[in-house]
N, C-alpha and C positions, 0 to 999 in steps of 0.2 A: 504494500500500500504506500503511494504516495503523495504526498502534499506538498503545494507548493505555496509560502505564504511571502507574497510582496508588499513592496514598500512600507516595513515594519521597522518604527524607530524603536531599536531596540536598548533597552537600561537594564544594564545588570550593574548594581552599584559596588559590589565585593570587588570587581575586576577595572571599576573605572571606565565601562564601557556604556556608550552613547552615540549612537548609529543608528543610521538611515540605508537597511539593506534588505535583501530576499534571504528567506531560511525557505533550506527544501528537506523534507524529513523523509525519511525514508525506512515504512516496518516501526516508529516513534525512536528510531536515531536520527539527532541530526545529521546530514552526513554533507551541506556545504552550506557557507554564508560568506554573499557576495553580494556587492552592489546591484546587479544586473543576474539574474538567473535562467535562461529560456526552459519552458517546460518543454517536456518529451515523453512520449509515452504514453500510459494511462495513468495522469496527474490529478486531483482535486485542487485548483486554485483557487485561494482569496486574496484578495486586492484591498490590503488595510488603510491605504491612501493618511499614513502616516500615525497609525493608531498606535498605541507603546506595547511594546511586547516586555513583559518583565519574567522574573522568576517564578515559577507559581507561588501562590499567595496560601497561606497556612491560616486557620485559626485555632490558637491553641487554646482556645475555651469555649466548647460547647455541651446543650445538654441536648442529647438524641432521645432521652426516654425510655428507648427501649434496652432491655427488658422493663415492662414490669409499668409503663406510663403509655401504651399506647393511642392511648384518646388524646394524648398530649400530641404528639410525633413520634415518627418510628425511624431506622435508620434509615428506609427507603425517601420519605419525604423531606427527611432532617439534611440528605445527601444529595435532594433535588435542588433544595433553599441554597446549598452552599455551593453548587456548579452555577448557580443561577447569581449569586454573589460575587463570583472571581476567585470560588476556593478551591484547589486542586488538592487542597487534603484537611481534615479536621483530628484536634481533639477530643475523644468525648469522656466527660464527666463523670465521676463512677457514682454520683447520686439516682442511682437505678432501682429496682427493687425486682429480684435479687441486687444487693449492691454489687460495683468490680471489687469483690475481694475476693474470689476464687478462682483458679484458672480456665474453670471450665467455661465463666462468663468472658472472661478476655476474649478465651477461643471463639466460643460464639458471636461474639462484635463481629472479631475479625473474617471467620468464613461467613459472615450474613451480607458484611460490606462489601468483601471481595466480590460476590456476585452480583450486587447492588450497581444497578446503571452498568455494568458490564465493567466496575472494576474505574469507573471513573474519577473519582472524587475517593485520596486515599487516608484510609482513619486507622489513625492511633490512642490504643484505649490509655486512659490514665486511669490507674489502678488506685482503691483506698488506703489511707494509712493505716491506719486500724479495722479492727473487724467490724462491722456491720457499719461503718462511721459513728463510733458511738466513744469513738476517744480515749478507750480504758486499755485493749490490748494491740500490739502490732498486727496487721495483717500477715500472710507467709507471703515477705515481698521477694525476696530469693525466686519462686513458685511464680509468683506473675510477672518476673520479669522473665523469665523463660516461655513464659506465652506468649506475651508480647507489650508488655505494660513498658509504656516509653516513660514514665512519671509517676506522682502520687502526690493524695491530697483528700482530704475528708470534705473536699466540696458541696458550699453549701453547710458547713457545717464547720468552725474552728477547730482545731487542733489545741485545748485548753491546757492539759494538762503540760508544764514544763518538761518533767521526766519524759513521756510520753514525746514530745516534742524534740526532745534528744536523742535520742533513744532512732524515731524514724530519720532523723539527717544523719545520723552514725550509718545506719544500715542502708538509706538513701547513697550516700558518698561511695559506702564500701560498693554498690553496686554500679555508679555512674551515672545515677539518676537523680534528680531532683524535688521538692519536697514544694508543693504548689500550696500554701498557704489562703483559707481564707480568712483574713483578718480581722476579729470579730472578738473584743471580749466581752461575752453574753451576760456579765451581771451586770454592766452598765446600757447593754442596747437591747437586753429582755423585754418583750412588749412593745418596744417602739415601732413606728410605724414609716416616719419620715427623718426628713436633716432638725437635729437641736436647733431652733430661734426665731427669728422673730415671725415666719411662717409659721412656723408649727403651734407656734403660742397664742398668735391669732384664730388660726383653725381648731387650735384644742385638740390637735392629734399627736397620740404619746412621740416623744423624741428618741432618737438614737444619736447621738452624741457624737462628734469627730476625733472625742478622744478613744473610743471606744476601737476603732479602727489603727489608730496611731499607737497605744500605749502596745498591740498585739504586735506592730509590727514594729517597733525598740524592743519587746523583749526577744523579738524571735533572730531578730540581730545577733543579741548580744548572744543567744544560745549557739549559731552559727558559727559567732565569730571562735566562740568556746571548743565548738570540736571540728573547726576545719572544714565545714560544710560549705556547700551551695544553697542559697535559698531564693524563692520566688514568690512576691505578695501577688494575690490575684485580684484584679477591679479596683486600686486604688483609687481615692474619692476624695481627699481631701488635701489642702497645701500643708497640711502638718505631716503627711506621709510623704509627699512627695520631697520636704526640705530632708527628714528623716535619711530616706533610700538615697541622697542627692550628699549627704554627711559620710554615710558607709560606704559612696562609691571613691569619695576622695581619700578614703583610706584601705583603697583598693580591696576590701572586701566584697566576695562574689556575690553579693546581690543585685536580682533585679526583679521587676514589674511589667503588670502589664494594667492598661487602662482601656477603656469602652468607650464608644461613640457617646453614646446618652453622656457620658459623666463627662464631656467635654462639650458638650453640646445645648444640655439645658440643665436649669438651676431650680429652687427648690421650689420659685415662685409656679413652676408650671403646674403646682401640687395643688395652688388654689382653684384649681376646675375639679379635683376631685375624682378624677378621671384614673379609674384603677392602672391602665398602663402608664401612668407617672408613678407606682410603687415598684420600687427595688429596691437589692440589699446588695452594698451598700445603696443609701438610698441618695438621691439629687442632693447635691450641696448647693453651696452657696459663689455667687460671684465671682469673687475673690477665690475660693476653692478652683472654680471654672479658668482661671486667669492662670495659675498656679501649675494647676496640671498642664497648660497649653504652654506656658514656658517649658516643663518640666519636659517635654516632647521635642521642644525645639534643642534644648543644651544637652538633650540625648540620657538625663537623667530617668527616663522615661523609655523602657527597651521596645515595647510590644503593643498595639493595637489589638485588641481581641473584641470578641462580638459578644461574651456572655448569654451566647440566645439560648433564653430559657421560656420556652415554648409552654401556655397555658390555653385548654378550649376555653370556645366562648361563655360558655354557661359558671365557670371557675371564675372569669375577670368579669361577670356582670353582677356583681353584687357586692354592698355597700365597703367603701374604700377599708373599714377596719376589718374586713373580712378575707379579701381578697388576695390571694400567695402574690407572692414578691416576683418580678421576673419580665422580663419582655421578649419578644422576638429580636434578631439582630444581621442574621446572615444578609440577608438581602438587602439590608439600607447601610451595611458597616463602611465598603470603599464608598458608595457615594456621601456619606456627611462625611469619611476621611476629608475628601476633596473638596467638600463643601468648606467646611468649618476650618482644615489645616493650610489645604494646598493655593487655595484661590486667595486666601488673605495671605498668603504668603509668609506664612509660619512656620509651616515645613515645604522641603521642595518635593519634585515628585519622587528624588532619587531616595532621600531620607522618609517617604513612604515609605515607598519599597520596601526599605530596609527592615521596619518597622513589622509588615505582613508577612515577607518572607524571609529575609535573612538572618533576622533576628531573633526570632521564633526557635528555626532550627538548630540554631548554635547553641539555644539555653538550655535546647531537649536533645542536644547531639543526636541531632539525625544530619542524615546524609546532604549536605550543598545541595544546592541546584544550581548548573550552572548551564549558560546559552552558549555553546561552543560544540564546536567538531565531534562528533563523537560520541556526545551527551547524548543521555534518554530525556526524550522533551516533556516538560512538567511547565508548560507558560499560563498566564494569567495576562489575557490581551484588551487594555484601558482605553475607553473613549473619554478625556477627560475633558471633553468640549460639548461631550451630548446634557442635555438640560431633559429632564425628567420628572411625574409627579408619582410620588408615591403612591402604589395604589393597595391599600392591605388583601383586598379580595382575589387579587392576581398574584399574591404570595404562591410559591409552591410549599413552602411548610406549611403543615396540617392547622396548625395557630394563627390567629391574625393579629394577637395584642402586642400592636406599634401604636407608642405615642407619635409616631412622625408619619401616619395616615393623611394622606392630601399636602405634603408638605412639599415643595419644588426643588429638589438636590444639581448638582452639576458634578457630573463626572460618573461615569457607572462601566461596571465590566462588558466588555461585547460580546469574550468568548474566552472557553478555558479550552486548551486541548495538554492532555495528559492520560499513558497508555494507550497510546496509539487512538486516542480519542479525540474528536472536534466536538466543541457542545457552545452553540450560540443563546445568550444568556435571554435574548427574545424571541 
């Protein structure tokens, strides 16, 4: 099988490359890139008339549901949302039910996905820390990284206990895997519902606090820094985490983060519609928080863009805002408010997207590069970042439609992924 893609400005920012040429692939090997390429043979051509062709795009925080949340999403749909986003591979979440803390659940991701869309969009389970997530005993992580568990993390759920907490980046490290944190210490954000102030005091709806977030993720520093570990805060939310993570890196400790569209995008005032898809955990901060993380992205203290999409039916998000689970959808709106909110203000450029979706992803979870060169097995993620588009929730491919940013006018969207010898156009 061949393909022939033209006039594709191609950014891969690892290698410093920024080119306007033809990739002709060949069986999903690259096998030449040149300015000018004449087809021959039995070709499939596109003509990207200057579209970016980057590395493929990762998101390393998603919930697929399944096992065990069907009605929510399953990996079939959960895997449609993320080719239809610009994602050529996902991680997913071990808050399942069965949780991932068995091997026999990792395997089953894995041979359900591999078939999934014919193998298109490629997922790596993150396995729990503990058993059940329930923060008292280790999982057997030995066991699931032999399945195939790229990670761990009692997602959705803190990792409270200190001991506990050491304990997983010891056995974490000795394995070469990393400890996905979510930061959360629950005697002070128990009950709340939104951001601490002067919203939440007006609406009368319980607080979750910013220190709550921050104090989790000083001490899990300081436990890191203690035995040599790797750590990773997931959804940072507030400018006290982000100065925090931004302190540890100038003293070259291996920490890093990732941060979400929403938590860069809107603040806590959108809480006053009342509108259950304005609830997440962490939940909307404040302004200044908004300001914080978007520096925090630009000086690169900030590693990773992720979507957190946490897929909820409708009959879940329509009912009164203290009721309502925490969560939104994310795949399909994540690159266009990148490019809305980073790239067009010129906050980040489009190289240090990139960076952000795909190359920085993989280095935290050591997986394999992607790179666009001779030889390579092609894994692209191809950006229109001039096309202007309205959100539309009901033409979502995930099973879930609760987006706050329903009807909202984005600039910049995926046009196509092709990855395993796949083409898949995002409309």
């Amino acid at each position: 099988m061949k393909i022939l893609v033209k006039n594709a400005r191609i950014i891969e920012p690892s290698e410093n490359i920024d080119q306007v040429a033809d990739i002709l692939i060949v069986d999903g090997i690259i096998e030449k890139i040149a300015p000018k390429i004449a087809a021959s043979g039995n070709v499939q051509e596109y003509v990207l008339d200057g579209k970016i062709v980057a590395p493929g795009f990762i998101d390393m925080h998603v919930h697929l549901r399944e096992p065990g949340y069907e009605h929510k999403e399953t990996i079939e749909t959960g895997l449609d949302a993320a080719a239809a986003g610009g994602f050529t591979a996902v991680c997913c979440m071990p808050n399942t039910n069965p949780p991932i803390d068995d091997a026999s659940v990792v395997k089953f991701i894995r041979e359900k996905s591999e078939k999934t869309l014919n193998g298109l969009v490629d997922v790596y389970p993150v396995a729990a820390a503990t058993k059940h997530r329930e923060g008292k005993e280790l999982s057997p992580m030995i066991e699931l990284v032999e399945a195939g568990a790229v990670a761990f993390s009692d997602d959705g759920s803190p990792i409270e206990n200190p001991e506990i907490m050491r304990r997983a980046l010891e056995y974490s490290n000795m394995l070469g895997k990393i400890i996905i944190q979510h930061p959360e210490d629950r005697s002070l954000a128990r009950g709340g519902m939104m951001n601490e102030g002067l919203v939440s005091t007006s609406l009368g709806l319980p607080p979750i606090p910013s220190i709550a977030e921050e104090i989790m993720i000083d001490r899990d520093i300081q436990i890191a820094k203690y035995v040599g570990a790797s750590y990773h805060a997931a959804h940072i939310s507030t400018a006290g985490s982000v100065e925090i993570i931004r302190q540890a890196k100038k003293k070259n400790l291996p920490v890093t983060c990732e941060v979400t569209p929403h938590h860069f995008t809107l603040t806590d005032e959108a809480v006053r519609t009342f509108d259950t898809n304005t609830k997440m955990n962490p939940p909307l901060r404040t302004k200044a928080d908004v300001d914080a993380i978007k520096e925090g992205l630009r000086d690169g203290t900030i590693d990773v863009i992720a979507s957190d999409h946490a897929p909820h039916s409708f009959d879940e998000k329509e009912v009164e805002f203290l009721e309502a689970p925490f969560g939104i959808v994310g795949l399909e709106t994540a690159v266009g408010l990148a490019i809305t909110e980073l790239v067009i203000p010129k906050i980040l450029s489009i190289n240090q997207l990139i960076e952000k979706f795909s190359i920085n992803p993989r280095k935290i979870l050591s997986l394999p590069s992607v790179k666009i060169k001779v030889g390579e097995k092609t894994n692209f993620t191809i950006l229109d970042i001039q096309k202007q588009w309205k959100v539309d929730a009901q033409k979502f491919k995930s099973k879930s439609k609760n987006t706050p940013f329903d009807g909202r006018t984005l600039i910049g969207k995926c046009f196509a992924i092709i990855n395993n010898g796949r083409v898949h156009f995002s409309d």
